[in-house]
N, CA, C and O of each residue as an XYZ file, in Angstrom:
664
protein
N      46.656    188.544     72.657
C      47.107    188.313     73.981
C      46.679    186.929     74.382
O      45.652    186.495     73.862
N      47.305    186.215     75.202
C      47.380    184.969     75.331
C      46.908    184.482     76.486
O      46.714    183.308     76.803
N      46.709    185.629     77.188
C      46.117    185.095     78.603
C      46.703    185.348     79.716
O      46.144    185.177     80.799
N      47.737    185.725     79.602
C      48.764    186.168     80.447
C      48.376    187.537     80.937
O      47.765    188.398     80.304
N      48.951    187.612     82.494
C      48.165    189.198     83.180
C      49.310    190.015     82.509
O      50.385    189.664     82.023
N      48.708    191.221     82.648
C      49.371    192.465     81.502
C      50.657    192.589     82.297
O      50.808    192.248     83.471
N      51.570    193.130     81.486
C      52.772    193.513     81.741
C      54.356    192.411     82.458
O      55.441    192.583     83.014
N      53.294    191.081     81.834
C      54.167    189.529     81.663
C      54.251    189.520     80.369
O      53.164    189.549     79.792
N      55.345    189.486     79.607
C      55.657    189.229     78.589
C      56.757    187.913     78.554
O      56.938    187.242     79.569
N      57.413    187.647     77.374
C      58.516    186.232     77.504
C      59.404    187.074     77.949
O      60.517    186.558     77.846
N      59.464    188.365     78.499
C      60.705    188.672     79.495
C      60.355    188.160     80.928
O      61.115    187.711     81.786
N      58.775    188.378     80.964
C      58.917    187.935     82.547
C      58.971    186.596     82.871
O      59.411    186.310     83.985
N      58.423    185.245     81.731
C      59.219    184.724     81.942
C      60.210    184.079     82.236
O      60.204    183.138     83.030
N      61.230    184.520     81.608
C      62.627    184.554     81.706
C      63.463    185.474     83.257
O      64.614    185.534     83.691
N      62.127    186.057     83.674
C      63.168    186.513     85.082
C      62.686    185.206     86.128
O      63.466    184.864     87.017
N      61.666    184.666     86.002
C      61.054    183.344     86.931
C      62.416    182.359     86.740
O      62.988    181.864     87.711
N      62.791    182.177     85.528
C      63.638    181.171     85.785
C      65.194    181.061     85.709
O      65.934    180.112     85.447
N      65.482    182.651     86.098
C      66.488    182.834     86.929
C      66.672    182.578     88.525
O      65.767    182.400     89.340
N      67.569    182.595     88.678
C      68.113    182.575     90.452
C      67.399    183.905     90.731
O      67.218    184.913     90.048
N      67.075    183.566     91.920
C      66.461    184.580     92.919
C      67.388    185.587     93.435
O      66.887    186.678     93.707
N      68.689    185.426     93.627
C      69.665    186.425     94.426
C      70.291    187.376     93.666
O      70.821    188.400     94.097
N      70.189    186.850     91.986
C      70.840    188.073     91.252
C      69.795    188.551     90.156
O      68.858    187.960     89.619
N      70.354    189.981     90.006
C      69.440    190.928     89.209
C      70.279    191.664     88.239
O      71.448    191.760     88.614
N      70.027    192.187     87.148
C      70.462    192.689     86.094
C      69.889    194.413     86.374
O      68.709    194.735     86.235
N      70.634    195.063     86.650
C      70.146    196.450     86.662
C      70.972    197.162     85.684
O      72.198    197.098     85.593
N      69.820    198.140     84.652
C      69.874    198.166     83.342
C      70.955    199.800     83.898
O      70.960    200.264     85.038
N      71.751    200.353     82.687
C      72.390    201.338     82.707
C      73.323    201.297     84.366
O      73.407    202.367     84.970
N      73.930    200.098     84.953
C      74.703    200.147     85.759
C      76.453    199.328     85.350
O      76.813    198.162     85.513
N      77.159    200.448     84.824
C      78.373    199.928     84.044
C      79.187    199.178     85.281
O      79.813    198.135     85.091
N      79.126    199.657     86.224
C      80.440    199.111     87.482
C      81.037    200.495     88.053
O      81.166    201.623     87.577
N      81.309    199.962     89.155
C      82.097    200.874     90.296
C      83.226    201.254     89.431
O      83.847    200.379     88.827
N      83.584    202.703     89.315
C      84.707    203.473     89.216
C      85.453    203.812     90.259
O      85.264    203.784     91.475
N      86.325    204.134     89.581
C      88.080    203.962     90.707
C      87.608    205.637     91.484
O      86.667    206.272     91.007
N      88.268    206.076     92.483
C      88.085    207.193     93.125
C      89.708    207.426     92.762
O      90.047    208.609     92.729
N      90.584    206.585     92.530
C      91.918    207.356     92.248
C      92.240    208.622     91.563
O      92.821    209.633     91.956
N      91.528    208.187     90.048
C      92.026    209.406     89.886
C      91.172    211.352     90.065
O      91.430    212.479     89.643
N      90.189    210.739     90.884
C      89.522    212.076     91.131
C      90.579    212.448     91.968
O      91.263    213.449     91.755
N      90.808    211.384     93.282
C      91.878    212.063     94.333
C      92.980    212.488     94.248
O      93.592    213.050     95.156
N      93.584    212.159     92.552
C      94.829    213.177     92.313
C      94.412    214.048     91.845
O      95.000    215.035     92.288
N      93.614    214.333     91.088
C      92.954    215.605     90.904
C      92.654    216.883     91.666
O      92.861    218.076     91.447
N      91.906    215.963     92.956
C      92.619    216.844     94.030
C      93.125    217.542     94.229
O      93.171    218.772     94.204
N      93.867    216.303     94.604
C      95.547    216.494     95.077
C      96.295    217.616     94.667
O      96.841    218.555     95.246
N      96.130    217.165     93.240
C      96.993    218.581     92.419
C      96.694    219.389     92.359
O      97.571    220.204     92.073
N      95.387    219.913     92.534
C      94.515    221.436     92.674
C      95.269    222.020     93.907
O      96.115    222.914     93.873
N      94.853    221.419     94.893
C      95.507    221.598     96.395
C      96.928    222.229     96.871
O      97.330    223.036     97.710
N      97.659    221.074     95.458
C      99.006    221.848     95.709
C      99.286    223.018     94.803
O     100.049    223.916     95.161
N      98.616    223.021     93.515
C      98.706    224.282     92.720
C      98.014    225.393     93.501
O      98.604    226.470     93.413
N      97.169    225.397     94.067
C      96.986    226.274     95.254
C      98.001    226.749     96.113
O      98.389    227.911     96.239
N      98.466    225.527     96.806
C      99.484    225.797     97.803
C     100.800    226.925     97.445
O     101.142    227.918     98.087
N     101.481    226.244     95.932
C     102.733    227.067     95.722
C     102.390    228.294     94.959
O     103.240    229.155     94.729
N     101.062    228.396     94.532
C     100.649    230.103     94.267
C     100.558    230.771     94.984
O     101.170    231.823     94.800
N      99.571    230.595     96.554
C      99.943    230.848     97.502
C     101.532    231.220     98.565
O     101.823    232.080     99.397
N     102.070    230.315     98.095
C     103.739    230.869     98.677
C     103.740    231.565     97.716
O     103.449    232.668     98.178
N     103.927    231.715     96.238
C     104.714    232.893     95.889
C     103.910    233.965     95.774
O     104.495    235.007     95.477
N     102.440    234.037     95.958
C     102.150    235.160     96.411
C     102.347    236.080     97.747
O     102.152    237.292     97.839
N     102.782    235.182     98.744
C     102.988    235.395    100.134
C     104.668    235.938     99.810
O     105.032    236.971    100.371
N     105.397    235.383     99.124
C     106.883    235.754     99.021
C     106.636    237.150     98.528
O     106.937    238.126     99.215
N     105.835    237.296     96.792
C     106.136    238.355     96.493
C     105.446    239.604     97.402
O     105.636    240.705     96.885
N     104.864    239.622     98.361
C     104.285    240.887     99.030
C     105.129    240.910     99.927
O     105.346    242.112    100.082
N     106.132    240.017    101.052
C     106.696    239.895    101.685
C     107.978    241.003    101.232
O     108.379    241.993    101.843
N     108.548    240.286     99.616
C     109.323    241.273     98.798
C     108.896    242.890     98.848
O     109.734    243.711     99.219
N     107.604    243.288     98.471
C     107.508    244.217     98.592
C     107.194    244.878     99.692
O     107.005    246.074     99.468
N     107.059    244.543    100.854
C     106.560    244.916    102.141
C     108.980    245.415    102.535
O     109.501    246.479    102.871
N     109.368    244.574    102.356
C     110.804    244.830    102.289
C     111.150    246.407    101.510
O     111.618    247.435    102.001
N     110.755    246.131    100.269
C     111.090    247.760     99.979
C     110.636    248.279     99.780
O     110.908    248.873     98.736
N     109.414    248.671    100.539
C     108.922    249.857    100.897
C     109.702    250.226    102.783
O     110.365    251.204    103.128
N     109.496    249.656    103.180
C     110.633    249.314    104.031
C     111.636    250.557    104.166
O     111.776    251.530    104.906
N     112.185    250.056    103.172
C     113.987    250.695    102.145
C     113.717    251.860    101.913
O     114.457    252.834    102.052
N     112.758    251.833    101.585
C     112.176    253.549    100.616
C     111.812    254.598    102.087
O     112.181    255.763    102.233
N     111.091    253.873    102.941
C     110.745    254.650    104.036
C     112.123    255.277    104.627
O     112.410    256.469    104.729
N     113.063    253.899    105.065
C     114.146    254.801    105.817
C     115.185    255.384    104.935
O     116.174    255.873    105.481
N     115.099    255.394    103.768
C     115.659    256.423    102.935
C     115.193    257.072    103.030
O     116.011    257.800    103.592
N     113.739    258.024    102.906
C     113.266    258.796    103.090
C     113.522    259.694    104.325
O     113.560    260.925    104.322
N     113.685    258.888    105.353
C     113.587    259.580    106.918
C     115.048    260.087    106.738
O     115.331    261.245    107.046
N     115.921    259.277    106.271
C     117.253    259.828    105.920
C     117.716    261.125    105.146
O     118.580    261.957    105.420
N     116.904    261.016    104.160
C     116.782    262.124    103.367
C     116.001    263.542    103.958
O     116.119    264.679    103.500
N     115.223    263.128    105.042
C     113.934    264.656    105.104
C     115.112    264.919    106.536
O     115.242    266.055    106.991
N     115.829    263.833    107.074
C     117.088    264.540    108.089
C     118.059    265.219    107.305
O     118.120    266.414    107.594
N     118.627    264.954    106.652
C     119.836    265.619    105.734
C     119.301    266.833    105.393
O     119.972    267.865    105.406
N     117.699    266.775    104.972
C     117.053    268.342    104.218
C     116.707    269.478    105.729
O     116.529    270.694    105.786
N     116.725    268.489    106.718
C     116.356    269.350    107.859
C     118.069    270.186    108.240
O     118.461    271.350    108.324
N     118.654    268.899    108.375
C     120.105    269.655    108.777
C     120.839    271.049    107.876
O     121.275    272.070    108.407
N     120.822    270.768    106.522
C     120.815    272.028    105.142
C     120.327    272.741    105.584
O     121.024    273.441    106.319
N     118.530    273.175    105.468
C     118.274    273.943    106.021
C     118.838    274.604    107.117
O     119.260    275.737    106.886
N     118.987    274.007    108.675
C     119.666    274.606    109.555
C     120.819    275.344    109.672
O     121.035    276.214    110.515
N     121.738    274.873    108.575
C     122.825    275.371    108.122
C     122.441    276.900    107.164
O     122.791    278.062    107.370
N     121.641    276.336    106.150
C     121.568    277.839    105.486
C     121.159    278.829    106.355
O     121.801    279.877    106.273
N     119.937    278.768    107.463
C     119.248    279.661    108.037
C     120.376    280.290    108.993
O     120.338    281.470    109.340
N     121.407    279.373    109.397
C     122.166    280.148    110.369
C     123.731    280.682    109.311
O     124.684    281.230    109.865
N     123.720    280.446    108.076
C     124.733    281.691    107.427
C     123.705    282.382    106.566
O     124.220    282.658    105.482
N     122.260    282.822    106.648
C     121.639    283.278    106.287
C     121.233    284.918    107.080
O     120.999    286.053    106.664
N     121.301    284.384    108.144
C     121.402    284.970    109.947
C     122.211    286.668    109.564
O     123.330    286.930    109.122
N     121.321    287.351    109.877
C     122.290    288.720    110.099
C     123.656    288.699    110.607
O     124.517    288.587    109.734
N     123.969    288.762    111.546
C     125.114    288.525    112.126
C     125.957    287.951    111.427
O     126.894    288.651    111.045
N     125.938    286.849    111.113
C     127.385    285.799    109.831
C     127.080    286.400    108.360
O     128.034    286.382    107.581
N     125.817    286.947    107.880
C     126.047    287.606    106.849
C     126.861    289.118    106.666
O     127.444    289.386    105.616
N     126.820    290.017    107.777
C     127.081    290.790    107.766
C     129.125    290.616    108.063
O     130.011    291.323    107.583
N     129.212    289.779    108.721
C     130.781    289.662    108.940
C     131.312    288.901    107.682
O     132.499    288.874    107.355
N     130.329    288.311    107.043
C     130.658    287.984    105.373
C     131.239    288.792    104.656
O     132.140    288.618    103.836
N     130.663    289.768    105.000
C     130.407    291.246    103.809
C     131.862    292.374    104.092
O     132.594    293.077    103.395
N     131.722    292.037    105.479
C     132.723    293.150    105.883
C     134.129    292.501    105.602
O     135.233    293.042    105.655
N     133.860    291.428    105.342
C     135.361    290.577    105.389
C     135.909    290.688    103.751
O     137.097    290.732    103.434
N     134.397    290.733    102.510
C     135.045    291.240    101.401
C     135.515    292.839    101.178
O     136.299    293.377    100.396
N     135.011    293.123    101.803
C     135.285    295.144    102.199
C     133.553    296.068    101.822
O     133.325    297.274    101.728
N     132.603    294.846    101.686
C     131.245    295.592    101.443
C     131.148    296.432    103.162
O     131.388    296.033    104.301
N     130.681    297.728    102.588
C     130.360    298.476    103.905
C     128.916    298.995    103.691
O     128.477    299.439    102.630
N     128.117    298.849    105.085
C     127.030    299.429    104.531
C     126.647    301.291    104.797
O     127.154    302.190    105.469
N     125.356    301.162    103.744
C     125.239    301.907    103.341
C     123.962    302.669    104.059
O     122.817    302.219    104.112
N     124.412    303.902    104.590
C     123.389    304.793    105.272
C     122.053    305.019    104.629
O     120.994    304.600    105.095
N     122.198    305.817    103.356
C     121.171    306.064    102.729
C     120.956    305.472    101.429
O     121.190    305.993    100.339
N     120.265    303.789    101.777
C     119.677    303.472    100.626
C     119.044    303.552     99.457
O     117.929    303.861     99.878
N     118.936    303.505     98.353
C     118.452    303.617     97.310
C     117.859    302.418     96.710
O     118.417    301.359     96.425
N     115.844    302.985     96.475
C     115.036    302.299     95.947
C     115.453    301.855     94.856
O     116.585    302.113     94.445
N     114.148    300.720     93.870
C     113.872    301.158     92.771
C     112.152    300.421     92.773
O     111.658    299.585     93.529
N     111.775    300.901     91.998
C     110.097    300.665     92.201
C     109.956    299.796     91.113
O     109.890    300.631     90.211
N     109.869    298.774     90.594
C     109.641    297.734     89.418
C     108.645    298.015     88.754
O     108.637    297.362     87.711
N     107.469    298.931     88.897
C     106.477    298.973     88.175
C     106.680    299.524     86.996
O     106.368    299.111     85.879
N     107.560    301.078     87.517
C     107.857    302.184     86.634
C     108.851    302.297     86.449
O     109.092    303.119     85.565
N     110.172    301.549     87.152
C     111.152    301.985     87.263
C     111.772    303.261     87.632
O     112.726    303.837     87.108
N     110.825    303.690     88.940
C     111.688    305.138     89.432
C     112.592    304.832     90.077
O     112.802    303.638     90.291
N     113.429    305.838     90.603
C     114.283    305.779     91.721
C     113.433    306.567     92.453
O     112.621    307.417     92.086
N     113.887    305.958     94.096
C     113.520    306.392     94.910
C     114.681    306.513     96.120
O     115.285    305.567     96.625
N     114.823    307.906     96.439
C     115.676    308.213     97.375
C     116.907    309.231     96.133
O     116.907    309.386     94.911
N     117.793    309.712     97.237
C     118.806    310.219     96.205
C     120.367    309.390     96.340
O     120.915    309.282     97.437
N     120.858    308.943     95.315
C     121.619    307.855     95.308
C     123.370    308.932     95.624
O     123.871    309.973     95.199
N     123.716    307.836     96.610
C     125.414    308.650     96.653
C     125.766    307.601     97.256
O     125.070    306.703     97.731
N     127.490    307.805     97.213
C     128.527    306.040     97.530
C     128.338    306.066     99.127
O     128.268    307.105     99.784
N     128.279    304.998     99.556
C     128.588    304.622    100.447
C     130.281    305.271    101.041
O     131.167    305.479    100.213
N     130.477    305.491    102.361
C     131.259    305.347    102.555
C     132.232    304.808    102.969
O     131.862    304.418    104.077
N     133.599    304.404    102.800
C     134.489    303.949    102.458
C     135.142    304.264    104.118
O     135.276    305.374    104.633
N     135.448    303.056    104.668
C     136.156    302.899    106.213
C     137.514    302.463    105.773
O     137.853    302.338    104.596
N     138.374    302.209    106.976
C     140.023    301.725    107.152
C     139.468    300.310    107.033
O     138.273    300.070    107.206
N     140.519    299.233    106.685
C     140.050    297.456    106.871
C     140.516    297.504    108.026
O     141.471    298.193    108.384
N     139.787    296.679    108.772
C     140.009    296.522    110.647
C     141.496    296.559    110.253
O     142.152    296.523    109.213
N     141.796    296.680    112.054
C     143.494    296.654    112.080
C     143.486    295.114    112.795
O     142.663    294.849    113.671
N     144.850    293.775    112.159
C     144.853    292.948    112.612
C     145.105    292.824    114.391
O     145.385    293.858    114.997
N     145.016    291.862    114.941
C     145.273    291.696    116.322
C     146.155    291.633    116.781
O     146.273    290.561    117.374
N     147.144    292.397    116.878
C     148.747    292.105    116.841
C     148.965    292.865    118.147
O     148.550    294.023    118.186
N     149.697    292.242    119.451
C     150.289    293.087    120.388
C     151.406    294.444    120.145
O     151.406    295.536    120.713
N     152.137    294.023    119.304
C     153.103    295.014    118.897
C     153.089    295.312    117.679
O     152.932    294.340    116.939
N     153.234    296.652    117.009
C     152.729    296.735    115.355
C     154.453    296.425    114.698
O     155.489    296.691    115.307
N     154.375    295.956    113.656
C     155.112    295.365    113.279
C     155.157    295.965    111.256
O     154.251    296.206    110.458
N     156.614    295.989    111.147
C     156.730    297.501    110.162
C     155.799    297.426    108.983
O     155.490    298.406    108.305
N     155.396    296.266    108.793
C     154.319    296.058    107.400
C     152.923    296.354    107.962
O     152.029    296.593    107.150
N     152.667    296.360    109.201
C     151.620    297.041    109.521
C     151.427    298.736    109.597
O     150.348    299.321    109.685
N     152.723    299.330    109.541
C     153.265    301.104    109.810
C     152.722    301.197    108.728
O     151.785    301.985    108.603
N     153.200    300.355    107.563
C     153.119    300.880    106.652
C     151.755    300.867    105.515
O     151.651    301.500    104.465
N     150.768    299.892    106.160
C     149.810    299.866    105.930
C     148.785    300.949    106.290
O     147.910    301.387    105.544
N     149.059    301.336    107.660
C     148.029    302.228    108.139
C     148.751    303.365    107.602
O     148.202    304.451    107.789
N     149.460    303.367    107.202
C     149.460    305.093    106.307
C     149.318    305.321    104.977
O     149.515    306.393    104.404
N     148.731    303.578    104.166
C     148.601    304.155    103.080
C     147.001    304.093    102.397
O     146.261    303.265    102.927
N     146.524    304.767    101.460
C     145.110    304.809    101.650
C     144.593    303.845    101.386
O     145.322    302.970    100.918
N     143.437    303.601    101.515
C     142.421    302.696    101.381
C     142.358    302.417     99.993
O     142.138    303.407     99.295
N     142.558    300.811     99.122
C     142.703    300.698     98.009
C     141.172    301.519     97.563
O     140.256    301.391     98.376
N     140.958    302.170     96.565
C     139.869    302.356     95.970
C     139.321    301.014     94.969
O     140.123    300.123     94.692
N     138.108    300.972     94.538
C     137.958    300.033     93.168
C     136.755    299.411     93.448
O     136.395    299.423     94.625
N     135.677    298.576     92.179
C     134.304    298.092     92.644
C     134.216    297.617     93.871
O     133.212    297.898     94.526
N     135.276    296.776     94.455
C     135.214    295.832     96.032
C     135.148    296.707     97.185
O     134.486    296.456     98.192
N     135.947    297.876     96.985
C     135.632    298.584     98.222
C     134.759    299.397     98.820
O     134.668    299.662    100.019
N     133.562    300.115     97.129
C     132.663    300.783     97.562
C     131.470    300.169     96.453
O     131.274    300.149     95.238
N     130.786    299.662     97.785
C     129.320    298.957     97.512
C     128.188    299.684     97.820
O     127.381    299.482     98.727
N     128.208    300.682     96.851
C     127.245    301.624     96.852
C     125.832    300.884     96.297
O     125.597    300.418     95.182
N     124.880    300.961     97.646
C     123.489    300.167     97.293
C     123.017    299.145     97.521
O     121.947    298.682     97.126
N     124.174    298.497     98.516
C     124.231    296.993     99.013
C     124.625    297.033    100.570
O     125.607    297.386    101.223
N     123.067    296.368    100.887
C     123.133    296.399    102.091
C     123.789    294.617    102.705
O     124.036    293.612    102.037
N     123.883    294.836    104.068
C     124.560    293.524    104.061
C     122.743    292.994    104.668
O     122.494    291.813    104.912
């Protein structure tokens, strides 16, 4: 060592007889651009953006048909309400029974069981009996009607529904 206070070497030196206003600072390459971080950005931002719309479209889509499905539905549980109403009222004693009489079923006084377990009968089985078919509504009888009411009652399966009630 030469005499020099510690930690002067021929670098320090060499900083004495530089200019005073500038300095060398070690591992400082230079200012970088901010451009292209800010498209970087940028483009995140908007790839955001239009995922966003088409996620907003496609629920929008489906918010639509369910929509569709609902008032089909309400459409449908009306149509099943109206059916119903319809069956229950030709279901109805009254319109079933003028059903029956209109094919020539007549009912029958003394019904006859049957028990499904054992298959008995229950009751003692005999035909129904057999009426005139109404007479039409006619003010004056007219000769195809003379001649109807005097002749008998067709017999055959349709006319005696022995066991069938209306």
């Amino acid at each position: 060592m030469t005499g020099e206070p510690p930690g002067r070497g021929p670098r320090g030196r060499a900083a004495a007889v530089r200019r005073p206003g500038l300095a060398v600072i070690d591992g400082f390459a230079g200012r970088r651009s901010v451009i292209p971080f800010a498209i970087l950005v940028l483009a995140v931002l908007g790839v955001g953006l239009v995922g966003l719309l088409l996620l907003n479209t496609a629920l929008d889509r489906g918010a639509f048909e369910v929509q569709a499905a609902q008032k089909r539905q309400s459409e449908l549980t009306d149509q099943q309400q109206q059916l119903q109403l319809q069956l229950n009222a030709l279901s109805a004693p009254g319109p079933l029974a003028s059903q029956a009489a209109a094919l020539g079923m007549v009912p029958n006084p003394q019904p006859v069981f049957l028990n499904p377990g054992n298959g008995a009968v229950l009751g003692s089985p005999s035909a129904a009996p057999t009426t005139a078919p109404p007479a039409s509504p006619s003010a004056s009888p007219s000769p195809s009607t003379s001649r109807s009411t005097t002749a008998a009652p067709p017999a055959g399966p349709s006319s005696s529904a022995s066991g069938k009630t209306p």
